[in-house]
N, C-alpha and C positions, 0 to 999 in steps of 0.2 A: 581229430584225436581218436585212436583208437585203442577204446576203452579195454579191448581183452588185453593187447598187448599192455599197456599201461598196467593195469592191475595183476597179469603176470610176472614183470621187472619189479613193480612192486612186494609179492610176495615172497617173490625170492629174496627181496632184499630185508624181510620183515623176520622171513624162516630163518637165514645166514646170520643175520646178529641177535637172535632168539628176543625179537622186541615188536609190539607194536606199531601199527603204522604210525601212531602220534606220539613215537619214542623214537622215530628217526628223526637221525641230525639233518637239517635242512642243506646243509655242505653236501649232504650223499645224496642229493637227488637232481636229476636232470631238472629241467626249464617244465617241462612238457610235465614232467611228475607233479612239479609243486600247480602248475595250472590246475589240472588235475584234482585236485586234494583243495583246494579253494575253492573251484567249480561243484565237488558233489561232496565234502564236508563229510568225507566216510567215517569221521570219529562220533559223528553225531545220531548213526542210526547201526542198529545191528539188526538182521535176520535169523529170526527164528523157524524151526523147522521140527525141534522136537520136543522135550519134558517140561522149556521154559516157556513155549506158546501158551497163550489162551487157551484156558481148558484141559489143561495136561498138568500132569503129577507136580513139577519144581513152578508153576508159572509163581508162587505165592514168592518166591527169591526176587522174582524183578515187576511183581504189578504194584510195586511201591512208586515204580521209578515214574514221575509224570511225561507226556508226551503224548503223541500220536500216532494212533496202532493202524496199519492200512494191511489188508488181504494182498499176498502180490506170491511169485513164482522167483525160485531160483534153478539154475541150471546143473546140472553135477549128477551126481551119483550118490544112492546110501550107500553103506558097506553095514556088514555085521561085524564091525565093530566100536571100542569104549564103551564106559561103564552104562551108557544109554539101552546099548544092544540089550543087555541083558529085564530091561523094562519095554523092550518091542521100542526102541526109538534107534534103529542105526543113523550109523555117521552118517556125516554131509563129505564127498570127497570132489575135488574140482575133476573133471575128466576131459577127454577129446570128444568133441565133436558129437564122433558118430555112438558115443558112447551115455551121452546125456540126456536126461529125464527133466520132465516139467517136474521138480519140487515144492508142492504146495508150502507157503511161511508166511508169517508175520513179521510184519518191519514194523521196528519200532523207532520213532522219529523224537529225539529227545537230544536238549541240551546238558540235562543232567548225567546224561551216559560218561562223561570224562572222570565226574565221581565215584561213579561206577566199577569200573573196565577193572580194579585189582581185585576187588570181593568179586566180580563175575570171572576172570579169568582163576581164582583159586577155586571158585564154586567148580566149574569144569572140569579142574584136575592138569596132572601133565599128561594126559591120555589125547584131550585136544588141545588144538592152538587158535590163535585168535587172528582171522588171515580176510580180505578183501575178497570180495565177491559182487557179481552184479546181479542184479534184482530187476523184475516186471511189475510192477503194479495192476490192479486188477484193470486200472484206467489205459493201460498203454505204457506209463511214465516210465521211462528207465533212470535206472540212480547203481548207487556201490555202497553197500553198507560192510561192518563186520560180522564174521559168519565164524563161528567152533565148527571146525572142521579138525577130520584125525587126524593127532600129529603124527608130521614124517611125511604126510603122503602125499602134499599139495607143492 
C-alpha cells in the first residue's frame, strides 16, 4: 500500500467535491482506498500544528474533546498564509519532496472527533480545508490523520 499515493488520490477526491474524507460516497473509491480508511481510521485523529495545539492561543476550542494527545511530526511546508499567519502560526501546505520540513504537531487520537469535524471545520474558516496527511510519531509509528491545510493549495 502506498500511503503518499493513497492519500494524494484521496485528497484530490476530497478537494473536487468540497467534502471530507468521511463524506465520500464509498461507490467513489477504489478497493485499495476503502482498505486504506479501515486500516488508519483517518476520521478518528487530526494533526495539529498551530493555535489549536497544546499551549497555543485557540487549544481551549478542542481540549474539551476526550482522547489521546501523542508528540509526532508531519511533512509539508508552512506558508504565510490564513487567518493564523497573522498570530505567527502559518499554514500547513502538502509539498514535494525536496521541498518538505519536519513539522513539529500534536495528534489527537479521538472517537469523538466525528462530532466534532462541523464546529472545527467552521472554527477554521474557508481560508482552510480539512485534507489527509501522514504523520510520525515521536515512537516511529506512522498513521494519516486530518490536518487544516490552505485551501486551494493541496
Amino acid at each position: 500500500m502506498d500511503l503518499d499515493k493513497i492519500i494524494k488520490e484521496l485528497n484530490k477526491k476530497i478537494t473536487s467535491n468540497g467534502v471530507s474524507v468521511d463524506k465520500l460516497d464509498s461507490k467513489d473509491l477504489t478497493e485499495a482506498e476503502k482498505d486504506f480508511i479501515e486500516k488508519f481510521k483517518p476520521g478518528q485523529s487530526i494533526i495539529l500544528y498551530g493555535t489549536l495545539a497544546p499551549g497555543k492561543p485557540n487549544h481551549s476550542k478542542i481540549e474539551h474533546i476526550k482522547g489521546e494527545w501523542l508528540k509526532g511530526i508531519v511533512k509539508g511546508k508552512l506558508v504565510k498564509e490564513g487567518w493564523g499567519a497573522e498570530l505567527g502560526y502559518y499554514g500547513f501546505k502538502h509539498s514535494n519532496v525536496d521541498e518538505q520540513v519536519n513539522i513539529e504537531a500534536y495528534i489527537l487520537f479521538s472517537n469523538e472527533l466525528v462530532d466534532h469535524w462541523s464546529y472545527l471545520d467552521e472554527f477554521e474558516g474557508d481560508g482552510y480545508q480539512r485534507i489527509l496527511a501522514k504523520f510520525e510519531l515521536e515512537n516511529g509509528e506512522v498513521g494519516v490523520g486530518n490536518i487544516y491545510a490552505i485551501n486551494g493549495t493541496n
